[in-house]
Structures are given as C-alpha cells and as structure tokens.
C-alpha positions in Angstrom: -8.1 -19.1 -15.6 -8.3 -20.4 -19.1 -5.9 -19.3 -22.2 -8.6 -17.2 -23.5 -9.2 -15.6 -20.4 -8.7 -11.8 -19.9 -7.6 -10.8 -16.3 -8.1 -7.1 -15.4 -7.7 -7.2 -11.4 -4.3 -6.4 -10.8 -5.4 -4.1 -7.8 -6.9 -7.1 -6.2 -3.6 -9.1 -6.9 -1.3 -10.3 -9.9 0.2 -12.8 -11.8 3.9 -13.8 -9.9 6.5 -12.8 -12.3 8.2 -15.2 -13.4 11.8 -14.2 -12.4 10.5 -13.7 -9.0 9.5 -17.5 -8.9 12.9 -18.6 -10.1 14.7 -16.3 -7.3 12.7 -18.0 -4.7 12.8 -21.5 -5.6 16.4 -22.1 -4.0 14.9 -21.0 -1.0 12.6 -23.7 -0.4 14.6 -27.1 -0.6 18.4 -25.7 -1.3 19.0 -22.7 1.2 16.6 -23.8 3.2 17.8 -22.8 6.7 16.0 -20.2 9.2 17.5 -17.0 9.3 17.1 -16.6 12.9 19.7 -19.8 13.2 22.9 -18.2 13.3 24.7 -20.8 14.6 25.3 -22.6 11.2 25.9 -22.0 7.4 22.3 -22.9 6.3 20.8 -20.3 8.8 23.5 -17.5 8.1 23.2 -18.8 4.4 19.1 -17.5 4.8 19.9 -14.7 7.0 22.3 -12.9 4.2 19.5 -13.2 2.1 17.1 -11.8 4.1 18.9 -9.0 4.9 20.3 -8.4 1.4 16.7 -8.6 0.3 16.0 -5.8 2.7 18.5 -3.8 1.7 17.0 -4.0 -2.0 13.5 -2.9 -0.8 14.4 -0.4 1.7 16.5 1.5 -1.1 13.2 1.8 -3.6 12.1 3.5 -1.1 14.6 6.0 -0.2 14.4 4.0 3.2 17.9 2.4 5.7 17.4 -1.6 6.0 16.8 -1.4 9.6 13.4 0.9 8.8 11.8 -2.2 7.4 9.7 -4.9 9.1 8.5 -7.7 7.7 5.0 -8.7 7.8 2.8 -11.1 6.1 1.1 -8.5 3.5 -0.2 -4.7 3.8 -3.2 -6.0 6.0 -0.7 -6.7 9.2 1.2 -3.8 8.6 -1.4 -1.4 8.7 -3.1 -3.6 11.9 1.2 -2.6 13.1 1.0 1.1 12.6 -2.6 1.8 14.0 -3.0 -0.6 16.8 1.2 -0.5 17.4 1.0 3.4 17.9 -2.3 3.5 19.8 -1.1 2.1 23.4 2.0 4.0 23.0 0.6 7.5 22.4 -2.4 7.4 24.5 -0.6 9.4 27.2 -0.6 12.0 24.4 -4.1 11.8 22.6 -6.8 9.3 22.0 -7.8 10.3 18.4 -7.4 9.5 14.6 -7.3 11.2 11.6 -7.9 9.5 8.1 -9.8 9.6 4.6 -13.0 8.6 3.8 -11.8 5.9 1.2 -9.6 4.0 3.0 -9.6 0.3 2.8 -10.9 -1.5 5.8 -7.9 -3.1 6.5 -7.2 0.4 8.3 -10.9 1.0 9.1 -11.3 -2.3 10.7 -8.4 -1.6 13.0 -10.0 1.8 13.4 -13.2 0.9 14.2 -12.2 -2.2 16.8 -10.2 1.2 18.8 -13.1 3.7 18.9 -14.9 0.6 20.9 -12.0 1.0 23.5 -12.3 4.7 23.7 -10.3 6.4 21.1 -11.9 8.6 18.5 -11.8 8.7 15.0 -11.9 11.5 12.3 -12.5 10.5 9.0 -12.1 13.6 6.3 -14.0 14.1 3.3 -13.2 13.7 -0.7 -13.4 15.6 -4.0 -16.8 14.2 -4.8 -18.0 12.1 -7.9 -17.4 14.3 -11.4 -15.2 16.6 -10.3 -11.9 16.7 -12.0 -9.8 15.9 -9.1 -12.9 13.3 -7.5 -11.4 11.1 -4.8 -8.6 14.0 -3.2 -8.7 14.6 -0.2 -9.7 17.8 1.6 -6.6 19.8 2.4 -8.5 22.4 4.6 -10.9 20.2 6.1 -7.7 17.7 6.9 -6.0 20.6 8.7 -8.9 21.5 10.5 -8.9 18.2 11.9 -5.4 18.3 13.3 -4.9 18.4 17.0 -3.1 18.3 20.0 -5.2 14.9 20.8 -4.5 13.7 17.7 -2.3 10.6 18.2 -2.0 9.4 14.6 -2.8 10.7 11.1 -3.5 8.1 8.2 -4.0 8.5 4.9 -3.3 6.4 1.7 -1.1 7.3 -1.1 -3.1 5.6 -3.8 -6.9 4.5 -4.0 -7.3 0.5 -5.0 -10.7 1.4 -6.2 -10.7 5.3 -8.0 -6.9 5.4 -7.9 -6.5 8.9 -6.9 -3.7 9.9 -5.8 -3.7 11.4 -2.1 -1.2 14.7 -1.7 0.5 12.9 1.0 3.6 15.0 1.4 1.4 18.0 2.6 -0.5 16.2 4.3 2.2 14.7 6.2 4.0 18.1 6.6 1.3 19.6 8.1 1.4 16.4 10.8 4.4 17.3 11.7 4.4 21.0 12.8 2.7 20.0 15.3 4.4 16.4 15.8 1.9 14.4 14.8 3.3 10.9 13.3 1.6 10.2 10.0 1.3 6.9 8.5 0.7 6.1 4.5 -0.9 2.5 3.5 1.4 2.7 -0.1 -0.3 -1.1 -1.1 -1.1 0.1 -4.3 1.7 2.8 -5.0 4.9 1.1 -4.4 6.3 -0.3 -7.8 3.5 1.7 -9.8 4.8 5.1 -9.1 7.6 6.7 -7.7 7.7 6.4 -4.0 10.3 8.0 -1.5 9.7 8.1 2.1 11.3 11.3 2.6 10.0 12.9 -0.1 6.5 12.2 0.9 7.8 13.0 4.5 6.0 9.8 6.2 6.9 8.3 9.7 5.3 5.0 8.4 4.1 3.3 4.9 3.1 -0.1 4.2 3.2 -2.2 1.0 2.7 -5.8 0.2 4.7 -8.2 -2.6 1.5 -9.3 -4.0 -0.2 -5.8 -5.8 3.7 -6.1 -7.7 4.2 -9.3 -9.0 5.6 -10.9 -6.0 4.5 -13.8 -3.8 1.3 -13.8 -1.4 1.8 -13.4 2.1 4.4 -11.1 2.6 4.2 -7.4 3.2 6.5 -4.6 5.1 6.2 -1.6 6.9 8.6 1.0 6.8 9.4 2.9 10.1 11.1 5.7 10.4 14.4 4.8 12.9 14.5 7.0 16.3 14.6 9.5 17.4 12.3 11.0 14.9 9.8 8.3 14.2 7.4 6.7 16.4 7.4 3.8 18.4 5.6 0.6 17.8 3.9 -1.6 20.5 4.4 -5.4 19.0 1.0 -6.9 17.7 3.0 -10.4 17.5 5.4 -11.4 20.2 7.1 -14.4 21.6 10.0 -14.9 18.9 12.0 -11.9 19.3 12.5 -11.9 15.5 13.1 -8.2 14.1 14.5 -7.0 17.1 11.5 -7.7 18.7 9.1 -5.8 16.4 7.6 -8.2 14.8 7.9 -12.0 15.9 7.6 -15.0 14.1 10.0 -16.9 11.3 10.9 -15.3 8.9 9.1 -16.3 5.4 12.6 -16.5 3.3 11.6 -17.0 -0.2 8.8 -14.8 0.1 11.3 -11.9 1.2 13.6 -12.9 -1.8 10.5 -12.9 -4.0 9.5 -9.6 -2.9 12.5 -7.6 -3.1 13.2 -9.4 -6.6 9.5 -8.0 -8.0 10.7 -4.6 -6.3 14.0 -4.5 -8.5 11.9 -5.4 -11.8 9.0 -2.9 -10.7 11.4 -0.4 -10.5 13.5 -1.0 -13.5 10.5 -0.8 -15.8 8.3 1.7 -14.0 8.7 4.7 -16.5 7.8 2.3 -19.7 5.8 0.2 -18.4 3.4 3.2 -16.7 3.4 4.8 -20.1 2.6 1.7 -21.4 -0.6 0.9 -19.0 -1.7 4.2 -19.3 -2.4 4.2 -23.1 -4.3 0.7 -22.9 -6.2 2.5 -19.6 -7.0 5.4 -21.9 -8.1 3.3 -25.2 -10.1 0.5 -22.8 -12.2 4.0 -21.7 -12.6 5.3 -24.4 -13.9 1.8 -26.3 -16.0 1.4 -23.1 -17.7 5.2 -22.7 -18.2 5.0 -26.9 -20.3 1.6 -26.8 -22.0 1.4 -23.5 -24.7 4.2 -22.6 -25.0 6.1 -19.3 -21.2 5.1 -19.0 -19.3 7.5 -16.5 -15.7 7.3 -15.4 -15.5 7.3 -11.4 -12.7 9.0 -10.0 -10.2 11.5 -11.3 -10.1 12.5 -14.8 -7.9 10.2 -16.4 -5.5 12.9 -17.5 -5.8 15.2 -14.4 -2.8 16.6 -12.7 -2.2 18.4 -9.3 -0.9 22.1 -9.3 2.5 20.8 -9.9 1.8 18.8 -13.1 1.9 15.8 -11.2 -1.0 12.8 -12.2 -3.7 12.6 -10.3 -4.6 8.7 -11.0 -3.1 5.8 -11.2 -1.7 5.0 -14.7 -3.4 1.4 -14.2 -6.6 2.0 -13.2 -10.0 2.5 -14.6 -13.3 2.7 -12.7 -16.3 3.0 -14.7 -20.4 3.6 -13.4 -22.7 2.1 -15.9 -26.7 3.5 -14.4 -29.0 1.4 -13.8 -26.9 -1.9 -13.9 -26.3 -3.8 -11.2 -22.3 -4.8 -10.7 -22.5 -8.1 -9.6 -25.1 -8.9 -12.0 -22.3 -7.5 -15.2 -19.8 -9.6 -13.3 -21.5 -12.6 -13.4 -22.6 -12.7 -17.0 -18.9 -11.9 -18.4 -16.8 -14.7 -16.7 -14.3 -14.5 -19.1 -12.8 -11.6 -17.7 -11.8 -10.8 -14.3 -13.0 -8.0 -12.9 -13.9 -6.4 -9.3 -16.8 -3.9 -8.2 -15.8 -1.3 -5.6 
C-alpha cells in the first residue's frame, strides 16, 4: 500500500507490530534449532522458547500451557475441533449445533461431515435493525440441544457485524447435558477480554494474524481431561504436541504470536476506548453524508442485560441501498476495505 493509503481491514488481517517482528527475528538465523531436537542446545535453545511462548498465550486466556495446540491459523484449528471431535463422538450422536453467521472455515468443515452422515443445526440471529441484530437465539439454541448432539459451535465475535455471541450461556447450557462446546475466538482474543473459564468453553480457537502477529500461525485451546473432549489428530506422522497435532513447529511465528498477545493485552482497555470513538465518529461522518446509509449489525452502543457491549469496539458495517459493494470498492482504491 502507498503512504497515502488508508487501511480499514483489520478483521481480514493487520499490520505485524513491530516489536513482534524484532522478537522473532532471532529465531530465524540465531536460535535457529527445531524444538523437537532435544538432544542439543540449539533445539532445547528453540524448545524453551516455544514453551515459554505458550505459557504467555495460555495465561491471556485463563488457560494451563498444556491446553494449547499449535496450528497454522484459526482455519486448522477449527478444521481440529469439528472434524477432531466428530470420529470420536459418533458412538454418542451424529449432529451439530451452530450460528447462522459463522465463517466457513467452520461451515466448510460442517458441510464436508453432513456428506458423511452427520447432521447439522444451524440456529437463527437477531435480525437486520434490531438493536441487538446478529445475537443469537437463546431459546431457539436450547431447543436445539440434544442427546445426539455431539458438538455445539458458536463464535464469540462476528468478523463481519461484530456482535458479540453470549457464549458463556450458551456453553452452560451444553454442558447440563454434557455436550462439549467449542468457540472460534479469531476475532475476540486481544480485542476483548477473553477467559476460557469464564465463557465456560471445552475449545476456542484464535490466530496471530487478526492481532498484530505473524501469518500462519494459530492455536486451539483444549480443555485438559477428564473434563474436555478428546481430539482425533487431522495431521499425523510427527508425533509433535504429544501427538495432537504433527508437524515442526513454526518457532518465530510462536514467539511472534505470544509477543502480539502480551502487547494486545497490555493496551486492550485504551486502545478499545480508543477504536471505539474513531468507530463511532467514522459512522456518524458516513450516515451524515451518504443517503440510504444503514448501520448493519448491533447498535453501536448496545449492551446485553448485564451492561456488557454488544459489538466489537473496532468494527463498523455499513448498507448503502442500491449500491453495489464491489462496485464502491473498486472506485475507492485508496482505502482498504472488505464487503461481507
């Protein structure tokens, strides 16, 4: 992009910090060593770091180290949770539960099951205009909950409306009747407050990319036994990860990530505060100059019963009528924008 460029798609991916790039550079020609090499210093030397990085992540998210895998973004970690639980749980139930928003890196996955038999639920959303547009129906959600019901899924935060989804009661209604629940947390995890326990999950993925880290790597958390659920590897022949996920590991992506993690976290509370105002004044600039202007998703000042925001503090969606999107996009190169 040129200086006089304006980039406004952070939810597709941003800019590497920085700081992040300095922490990894060692890690590509100095402490170069695989970290599955314990037999020397340069593979123990990239091992420590590895694991020290996890330790970092794991704690933003109120997780223990050993409740993280490594993947290579939020894409393979949700491919992990859906088609890793689906073998495995088969002897109890053959059916899904998720939103209607979700992005297709969990519908895919979805989809490519229902061809081998298992069935998939996909519960309605507040609808367009209404304050709370994009949440998810609590009733309807409940109503869907079974005893064939092998997995529940259900994202924390939209990439396109940025609602956020009521996940905790979502996920405690899973489990009275012991149904594991999984959370794709892409767009959450260094935007908001996110705490594994809190939001009661058995599984959430994020990526270092949405958060000012490098491309290309990603987690999922999973909750140790004998209370969460057990994965079927989608990758195998390394034994990497204790055999969860194989393949070697991607060192100074892993020190990038959990370095964008620490800086995420440390400036969450000014820097959301921050975003939201420029959100808030972009929408109102926009709405006051363009006609038959509407603002998709939740109000951007909506909260839940318990004062808690209802949207993203990032993100603006905007309808214009009668315009085509692509057509907008195309004539303002300058600035970066997606349709969704």
């Amino acid at each position: 992009m040129s200086t006089e460029s304006i980039y406004l798609d952070n939810h597709a991916t941003t800019r590497c910090d920085p700081q992040v790039v300095e922490a990894m550079l060692p890690y590509f020609c100095e402490t170069f060593g695989n970290a599955s090499s314990e037999g020397h210093d340069a593979g123990q030397a990239a091992r420590d770091a590895v694991e020290s990085a996890r330790a970092t992540i794991a704690t933003a998210i109120g997780a223990a180290p050993n409740e993280i895998i490594f993947t290579s973004g939020a894409t393979e970690s949700n491919n992990l949770a859906i088609r890793g639980i689906a073998d495995r749980m088969r002897r109890r139930g053959n059916r899904f539960v998720t939103s209607a928003i979700e992005h297709p890196s969990l519908l895919a996955p979805l989809e490519r099951l229902a061809k081998r038999g298992f069935a998939l639920t996909q519960v309605g959303v507040a609808q367009h205009r209404q304050v709370d547009a994009g949440v998810i129906d609590r009733d309807q959600f409940a109503e869907s909950l079974g005893d064939d019901v092998c997995l529940a899924s259900v994202m924390l935060a939209s990439n396109e409306i940025g609602v956020i989804e009521p996940v905790a009661e979502l996920s405690h209604l899973c489990s009275q009747r012991d149904i594991p629940f999984h959370s794709d947390a892409t767009q959450a995890v260094g935007k908001i407050p996110v705490d594994v326990d809190t939001l009661g999950v058995d599984m959430l993925s994020f990526t270092a990319h949405k958060l000012y880290g490098p491309k290309g790597i990603g987690a999922l958390y999973v909750r140790k036994p004998p209370t969460g659920p057990r994965l079927d590897p989608q990758i195998i022949g390394g034994g990497q990860q204790s055999g969860r996920r194989a393949g070697t590991l991607n060192v100074p992506g892993i020190v990038g990530f959990a370095k964008a993690v620490e800086l995420c976290i440390e400036q969450m509370e000014s820097e959301s505060a921050r975003l939201a105002q420029m959100r808030n004044q972009l929408a109102v600039a926009i709405t006051a100059c363009v006609t038959q202007c509407e603002i998709c998703g939740p109000d951007l000042d909506a909260t839940d019963s318990a004062g808690r925001a209802l949207r993203l503090p990032h993100n603006l969606n905007v309808l214009i009528a009668g315009r085509d999107a692509q057509a907008i996009i195309a004539r303002i190169t300058d600035i970066a924008i997606s349709s969704g």
